[in-house]
C-alpha positions as MATLAB code, in Angstrom:
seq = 'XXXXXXXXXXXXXXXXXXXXXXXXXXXXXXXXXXXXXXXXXXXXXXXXXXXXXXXXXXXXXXXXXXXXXXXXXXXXXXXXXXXXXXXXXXXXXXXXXXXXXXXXXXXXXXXXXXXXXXXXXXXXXXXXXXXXXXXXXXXXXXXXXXXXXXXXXXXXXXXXXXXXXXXXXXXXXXXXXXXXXXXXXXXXXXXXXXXXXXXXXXXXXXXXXXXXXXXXXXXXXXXXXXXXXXXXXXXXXXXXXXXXXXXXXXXXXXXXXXXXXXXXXXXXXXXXXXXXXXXXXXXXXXXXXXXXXXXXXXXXXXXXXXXXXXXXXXXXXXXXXXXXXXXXXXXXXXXXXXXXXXXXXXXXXXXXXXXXXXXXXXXXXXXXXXXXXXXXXXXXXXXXXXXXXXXXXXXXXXXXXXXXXXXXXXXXXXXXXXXXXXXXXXX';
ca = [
     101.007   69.715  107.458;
     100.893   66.955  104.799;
     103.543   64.517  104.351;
     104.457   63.479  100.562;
     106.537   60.723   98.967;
     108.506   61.081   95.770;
     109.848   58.079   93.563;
     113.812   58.266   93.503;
     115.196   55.265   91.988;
     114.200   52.075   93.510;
     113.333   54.000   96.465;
     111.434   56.972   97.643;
     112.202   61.209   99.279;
     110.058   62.327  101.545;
     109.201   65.534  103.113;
     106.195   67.376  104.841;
     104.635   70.555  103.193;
     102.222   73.168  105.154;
      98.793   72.361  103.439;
      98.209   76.329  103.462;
     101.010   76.737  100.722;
     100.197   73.291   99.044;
      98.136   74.076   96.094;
      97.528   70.662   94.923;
      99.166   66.614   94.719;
      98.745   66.401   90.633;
      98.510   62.351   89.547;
      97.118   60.754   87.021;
      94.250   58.115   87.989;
      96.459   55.027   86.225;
      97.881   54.702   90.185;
      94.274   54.027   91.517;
      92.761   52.346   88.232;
      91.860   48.503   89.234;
      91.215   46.539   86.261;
      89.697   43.502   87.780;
      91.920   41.354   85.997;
      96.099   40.469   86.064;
      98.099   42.105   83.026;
      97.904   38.386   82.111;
      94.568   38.022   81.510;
      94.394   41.972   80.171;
      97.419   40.908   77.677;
      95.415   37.615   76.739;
      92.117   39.294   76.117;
      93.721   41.493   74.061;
      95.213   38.999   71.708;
      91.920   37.042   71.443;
      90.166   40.528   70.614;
      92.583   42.300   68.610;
      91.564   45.612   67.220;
      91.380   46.319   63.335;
      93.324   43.040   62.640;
      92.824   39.100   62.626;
      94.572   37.467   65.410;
      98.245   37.120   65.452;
      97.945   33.596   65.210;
      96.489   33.667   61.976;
      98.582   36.602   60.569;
     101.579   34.554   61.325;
     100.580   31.599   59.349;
     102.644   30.849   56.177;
     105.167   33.632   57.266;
     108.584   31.875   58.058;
     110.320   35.275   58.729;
     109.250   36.915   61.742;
     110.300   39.838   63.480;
     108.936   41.233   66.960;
     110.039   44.121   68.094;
     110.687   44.602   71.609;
     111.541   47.952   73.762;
     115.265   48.285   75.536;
     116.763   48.742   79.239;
     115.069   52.200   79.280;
     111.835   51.804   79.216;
     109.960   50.365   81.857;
     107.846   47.580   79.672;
     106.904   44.767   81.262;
     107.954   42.403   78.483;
     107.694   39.185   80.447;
     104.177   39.619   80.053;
     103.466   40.257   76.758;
     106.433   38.611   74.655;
     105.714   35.148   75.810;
     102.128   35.318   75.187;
     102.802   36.795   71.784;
     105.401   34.181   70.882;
     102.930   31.372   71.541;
     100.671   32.906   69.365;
     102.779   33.051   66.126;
     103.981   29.344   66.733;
     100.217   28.968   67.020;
     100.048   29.898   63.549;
     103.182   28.531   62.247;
     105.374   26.158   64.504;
     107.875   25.743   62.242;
     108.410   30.357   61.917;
     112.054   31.663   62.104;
     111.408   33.929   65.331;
     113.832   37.056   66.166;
     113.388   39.465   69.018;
     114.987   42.780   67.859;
     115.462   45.392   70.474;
     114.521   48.794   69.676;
     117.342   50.963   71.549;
     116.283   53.986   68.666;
     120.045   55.972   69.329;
     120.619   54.248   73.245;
     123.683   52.220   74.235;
     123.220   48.081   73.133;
     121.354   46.472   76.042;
     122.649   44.262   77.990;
     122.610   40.506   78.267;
     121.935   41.265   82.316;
     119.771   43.522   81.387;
     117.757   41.391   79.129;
     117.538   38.953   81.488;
     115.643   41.094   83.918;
     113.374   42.072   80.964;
     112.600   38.873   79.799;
     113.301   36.380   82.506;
     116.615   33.888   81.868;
     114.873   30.578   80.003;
     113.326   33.307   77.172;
     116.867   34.660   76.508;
     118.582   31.202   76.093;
     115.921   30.368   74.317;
     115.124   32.595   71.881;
     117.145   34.656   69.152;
     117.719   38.174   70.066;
     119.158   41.455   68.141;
     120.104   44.519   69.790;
     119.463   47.247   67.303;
     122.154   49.400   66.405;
     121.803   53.068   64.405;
     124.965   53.291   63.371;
     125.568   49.583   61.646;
     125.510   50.530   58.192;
     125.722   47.083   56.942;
     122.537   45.957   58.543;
     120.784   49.346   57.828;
     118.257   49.347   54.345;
     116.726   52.724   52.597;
     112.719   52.192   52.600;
     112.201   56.059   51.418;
     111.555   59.817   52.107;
     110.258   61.002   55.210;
     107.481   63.252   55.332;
     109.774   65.806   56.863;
     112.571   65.233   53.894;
     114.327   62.569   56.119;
     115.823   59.395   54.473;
     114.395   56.832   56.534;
     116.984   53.864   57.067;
     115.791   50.804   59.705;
     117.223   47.551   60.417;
     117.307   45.316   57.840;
     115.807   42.540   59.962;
     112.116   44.231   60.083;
     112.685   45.223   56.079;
     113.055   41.763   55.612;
     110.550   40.070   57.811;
     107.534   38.622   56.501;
     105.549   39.504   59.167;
     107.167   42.662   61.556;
     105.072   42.703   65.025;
     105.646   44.508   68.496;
     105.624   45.182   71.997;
     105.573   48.055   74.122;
     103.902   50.082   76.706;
     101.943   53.845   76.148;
     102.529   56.696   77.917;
     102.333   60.136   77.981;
     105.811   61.734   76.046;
     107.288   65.111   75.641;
     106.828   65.993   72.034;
     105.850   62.777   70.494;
     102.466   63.291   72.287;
     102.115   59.443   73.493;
     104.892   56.428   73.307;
     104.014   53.042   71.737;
     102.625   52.291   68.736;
     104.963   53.866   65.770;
     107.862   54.678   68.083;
     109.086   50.472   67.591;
     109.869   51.607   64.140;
     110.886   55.389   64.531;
     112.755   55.935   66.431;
     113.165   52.125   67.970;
     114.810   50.630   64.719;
     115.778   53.557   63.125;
     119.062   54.472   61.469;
     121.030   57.542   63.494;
     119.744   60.139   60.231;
     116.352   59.624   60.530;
     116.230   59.708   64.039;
     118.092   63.376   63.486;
     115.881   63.847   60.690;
     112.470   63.186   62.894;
     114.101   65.166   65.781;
     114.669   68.327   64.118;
     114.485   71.838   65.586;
     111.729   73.415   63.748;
     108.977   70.321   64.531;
     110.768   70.228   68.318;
     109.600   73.874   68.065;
     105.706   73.031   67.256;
     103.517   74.082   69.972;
     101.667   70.130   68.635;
     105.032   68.595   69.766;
     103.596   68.565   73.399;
     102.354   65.830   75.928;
      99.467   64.154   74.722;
      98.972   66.104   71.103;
      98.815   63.909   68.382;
      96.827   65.436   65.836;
      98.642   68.134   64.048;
     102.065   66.562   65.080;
     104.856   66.483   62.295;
     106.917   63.547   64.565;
     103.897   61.931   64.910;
     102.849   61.844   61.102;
     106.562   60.783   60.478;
     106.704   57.928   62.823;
     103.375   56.878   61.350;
     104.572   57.092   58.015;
     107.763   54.851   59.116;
     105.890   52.677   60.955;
     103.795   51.745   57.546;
     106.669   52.036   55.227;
     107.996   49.073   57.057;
     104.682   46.898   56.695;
     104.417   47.151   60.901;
     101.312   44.362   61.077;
     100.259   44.077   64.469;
     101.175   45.448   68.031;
     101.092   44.365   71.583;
     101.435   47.653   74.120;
     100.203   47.985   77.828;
      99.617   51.120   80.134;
     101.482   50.852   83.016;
     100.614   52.142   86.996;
     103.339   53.700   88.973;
     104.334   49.988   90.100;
     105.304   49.212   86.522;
     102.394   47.076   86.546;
      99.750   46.475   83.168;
      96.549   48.140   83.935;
      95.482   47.987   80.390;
      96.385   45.902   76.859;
      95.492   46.932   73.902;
      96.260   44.492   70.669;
      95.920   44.927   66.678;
      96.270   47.484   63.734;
      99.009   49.514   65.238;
      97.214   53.022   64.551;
      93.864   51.778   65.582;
      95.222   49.549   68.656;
      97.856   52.466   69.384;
      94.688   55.388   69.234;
      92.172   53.497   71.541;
      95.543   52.754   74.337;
      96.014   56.505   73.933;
      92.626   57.690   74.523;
      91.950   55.345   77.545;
      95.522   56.705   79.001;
      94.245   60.048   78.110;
      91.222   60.220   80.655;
      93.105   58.577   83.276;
      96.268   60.811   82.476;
      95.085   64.335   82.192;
      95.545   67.378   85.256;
      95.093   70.974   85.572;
      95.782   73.755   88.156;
      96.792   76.797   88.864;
     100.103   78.038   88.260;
     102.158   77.743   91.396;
     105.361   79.207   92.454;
     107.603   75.971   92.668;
     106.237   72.592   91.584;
     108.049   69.311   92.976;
     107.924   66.247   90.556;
     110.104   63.373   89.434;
     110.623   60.786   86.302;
     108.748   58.546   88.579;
     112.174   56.519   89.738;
     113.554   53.955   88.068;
     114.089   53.218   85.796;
     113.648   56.491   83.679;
     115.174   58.247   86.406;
     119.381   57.095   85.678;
     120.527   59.775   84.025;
     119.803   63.684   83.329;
     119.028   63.229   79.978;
     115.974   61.283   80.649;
     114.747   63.937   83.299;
     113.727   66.530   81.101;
     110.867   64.548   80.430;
     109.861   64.771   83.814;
     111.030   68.562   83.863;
     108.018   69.120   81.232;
     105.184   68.541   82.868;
     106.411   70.864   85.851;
     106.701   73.388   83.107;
     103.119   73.066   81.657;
     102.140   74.175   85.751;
     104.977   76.304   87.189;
     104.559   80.344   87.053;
     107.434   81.715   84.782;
     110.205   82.751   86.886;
     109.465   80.225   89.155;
     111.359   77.048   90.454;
     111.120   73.274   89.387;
     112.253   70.997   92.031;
     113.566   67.667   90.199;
     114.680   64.484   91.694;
     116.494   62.099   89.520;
     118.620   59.892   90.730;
     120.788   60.180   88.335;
     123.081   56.814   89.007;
     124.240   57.054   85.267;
     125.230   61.277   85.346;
     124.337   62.718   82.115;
     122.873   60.232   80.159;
     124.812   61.603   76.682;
     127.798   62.987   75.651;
     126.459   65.468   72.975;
     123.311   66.453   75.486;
     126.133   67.488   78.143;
     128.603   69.101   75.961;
     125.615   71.543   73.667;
     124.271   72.761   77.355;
     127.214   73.128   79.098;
     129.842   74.844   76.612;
     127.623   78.042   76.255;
     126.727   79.828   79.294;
     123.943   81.632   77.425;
     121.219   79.418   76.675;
     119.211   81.889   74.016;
     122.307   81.276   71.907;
     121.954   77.692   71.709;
     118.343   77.619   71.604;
     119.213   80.197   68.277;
     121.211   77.978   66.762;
     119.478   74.684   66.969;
     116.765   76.905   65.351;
     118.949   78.188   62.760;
     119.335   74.463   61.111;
     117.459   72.721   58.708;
     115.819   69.213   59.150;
     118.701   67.471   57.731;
     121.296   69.621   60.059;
     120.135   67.881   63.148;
     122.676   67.004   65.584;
     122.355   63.941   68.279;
     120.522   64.883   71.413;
     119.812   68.789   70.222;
     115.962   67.535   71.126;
     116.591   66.860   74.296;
     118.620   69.703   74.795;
     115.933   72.215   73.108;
     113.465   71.124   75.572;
     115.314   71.184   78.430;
     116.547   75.185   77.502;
     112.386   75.756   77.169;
     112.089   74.509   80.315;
     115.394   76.729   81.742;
     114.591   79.801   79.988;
     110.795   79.236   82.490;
     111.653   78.745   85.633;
     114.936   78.051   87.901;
     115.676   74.273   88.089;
     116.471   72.748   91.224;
     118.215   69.387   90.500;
     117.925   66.018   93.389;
     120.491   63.512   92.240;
     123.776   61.487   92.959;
     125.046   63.311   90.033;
     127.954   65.623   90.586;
     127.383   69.038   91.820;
     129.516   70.548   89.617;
     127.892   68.233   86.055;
     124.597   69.634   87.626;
     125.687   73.036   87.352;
     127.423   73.250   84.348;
     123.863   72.258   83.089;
     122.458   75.392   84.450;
     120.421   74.072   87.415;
     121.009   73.854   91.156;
     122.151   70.709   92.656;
     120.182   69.490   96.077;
     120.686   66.109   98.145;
     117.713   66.037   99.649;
     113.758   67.660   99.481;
     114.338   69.661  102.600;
     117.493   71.489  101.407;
     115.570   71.903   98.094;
     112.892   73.535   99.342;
     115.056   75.875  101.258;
     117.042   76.760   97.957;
     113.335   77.813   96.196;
     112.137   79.992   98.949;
     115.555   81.668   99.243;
     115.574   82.197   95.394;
     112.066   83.260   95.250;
     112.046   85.931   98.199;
     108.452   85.804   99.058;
     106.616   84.509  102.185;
     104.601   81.157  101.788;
     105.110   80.330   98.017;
     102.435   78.836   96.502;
     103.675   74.476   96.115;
     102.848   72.386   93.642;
     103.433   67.962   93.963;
     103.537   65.968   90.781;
     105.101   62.816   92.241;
     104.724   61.012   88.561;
     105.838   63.935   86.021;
     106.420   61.386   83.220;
     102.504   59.850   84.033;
     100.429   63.031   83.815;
      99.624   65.460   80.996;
      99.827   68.877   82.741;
      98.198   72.114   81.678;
      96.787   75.163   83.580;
      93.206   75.364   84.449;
      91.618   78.604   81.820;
];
């Protein structure tokens, strides 16, 4: 027997698995990866070595205006570490620069002020000026063009007009963007509400290069790139995280050069493949990307890329927040036949888009695959109106899957990180 621990929340599920029916524990090597150094020193070296760009010290000198863009409650940066640093360095080049920290929430609820405390630490938010982004403020919204994919692309007016636009973040491994970081401040961080929709449509949801850890040949991708530049985006700070939230690497610079050589060192730590198994077991890797069912699918998707079709996903989430979106609940749960949704998300054009049709899209893939079997604090009753199973617990879970799947010993697969590894089946 072999005894396994999940992330849920702040905390952790357990459960023990005969090793004859476990086919493999899938995790990326970021959780074993030992630096040498603090994400201190990793975030200073990278400032003193930036890639593809002079330091930020001496890009910020002469530029009153400046802008850095930092990520929201949802992601799990650790901005403490990197905005300070980054700060010092544009006072370094001008002391006497206008500073504002504008938080990227892309189409998420305003952050807040608790919540930036615990990101930043209390003296940095009385200190500094901070703007929570909002996508559906007209008045501080500005036109900077077309979209490659047709979209109008609206941001905040801050960043449009900064004199010099920096940021923050952290990489990893996404759904159909291929990696975070880099471009995704602008697009959707900053973003107005229609070019988020625009960006998010059906048909480039639909591209088999909308995957985990695909970047060439992927239409969000080249948009959020295009955004990103549009904008006049100088100069980017973004870390790769281990499964303590910790920086194991910093990468600083040109945002596509800086962003590319963060992706391809998160790449070789990142990537796993096996053998389809009859139910896989994996998580959003707790919290905080693990509040509401929204955020799960992500998760859900790399049990997907490993699970045999018709077999079962076993999900825990805790799920403190329940949905996660009003439109995301109400497109899965008023049809009870998914192909008819998934027909007519596919049935609209780019600029038809509605809020959260992504996330649903990928989350009726990942349904119309393999049974879902759903550990939360959610409802019972929201989990099953989103056509999945609801469990309390791995044991009861696991019970559920072998009942549903009616064969003896089902093959078991563990991804205890599902939002840290980039899953595909061994050829």
């Amino acid at each position: 027997m072999q005894v396994l621990q999940f992330p849920y929340g702040k905390t952790y599920q357990q459960i023990t698995l005969p090793k004859k029916q476990l086919k493999g524990v899938l995790q990326s090597r970021l959780h074993g990866y030992d630096p040498g150094k603090t994400p201190e020193e990793l975030v200073a070296e990278a400032l003193r070595a930036p890639i593809g760009t002079p330091t930020l010290a001496e890009l910020a000198r002469g530029k009153q205006k400046v802008v850095l863009i930092a990520s929201d409650h949802t992601r799990p940066v650790p901005s403490k570490v990197i905005v300070p640093p980054m700060l010092e360095e544009i006072r370094k080049g001008n002391p006497q620069a206008e500073i504002t920290i504008l938080i990227a929430t892309g189409c998420h609820r305003g952050t807040t002020k608790e919540e930036l405390v615990e990101k930043f630490g209390p003296e940095l938010v009385e200190r500094e000026r901070i703007v929570i982004h909002d996508c559906d403020d007209k008045e501080n919204l500005v036109s900077v063009g077309t979209l490659p994919s047709g979209g109008e692309l609206v941001v905040n007016r801050l960043a449009v007009e900064a004199d010099l636009l920096v940021s923050e973040g952290f990489i990893e491994p996404h759904f159909f963007a291929g990696f975070s970081g880099g471009r995704k401040s602008v697009l959707p961080g900053i973003a107005g509400r229609q070019s988020v929709l625009a960006n998010h449509c059906s048909e480039f949801i639909a591209s088999p290069y909308a995957r985990t850890g695909i970047l060439e040949g992927n239409p969000i991708h080249r948009d959020m790139i295009w955004a990103a530049e549009a904008v006049g985006l100088a100069f980017i700070v973004n870390v790769v995280i281990n499964g303590e939230k910790q920086a194991i690497h910093a990468v600083a610079g040109d945002p596509l050069e800086a962003h590319a050589a963060g992706c391809a060192f998160l790449d070789g730590l990142c990537r796993v493949t096996a053998q389809p198994a009859d139910i896989v077991i994996t998580t959003n890797g707790g919290y905080p990307l693990d509040q509401n069912i929204y955020q799960a699918v992500k998760g859900m998707t790399a049990a997907e890329s490993v699970v045999k079709k018709g077999g079962v996903i076993i999900m825990l989430a805790r799920s403190n927040d329940g949905h996660g979106g009003e439109a995301f609940c109400r497109q899965m749960s008023e049809e009870p036949e998914l192909e008819k949704t998934l027909a007519a998300f596919l049935a609209r054009g780019r600029n038809e888009t509605l809020p959260d049709q992504w996330q649903s899209q990928v989350f009726i893939r990942v349904l119309l695959h393999a049974t879902v079997i759903y550990i939360s604090e959610a409802p019972d009753q929201l989990v099953r109106s989103l056509h999945m199973l609801p469990a309390h617990s791995l044991e009861e879970a696991m019970k559920l899957a072998e009942e549903l799947l009616q064969r003896p010993e089902p093959s078991i697969l563990a991804i205890p990180d599902g939002v840290s590894v980039i899953g595909g089946r061994e050829e």
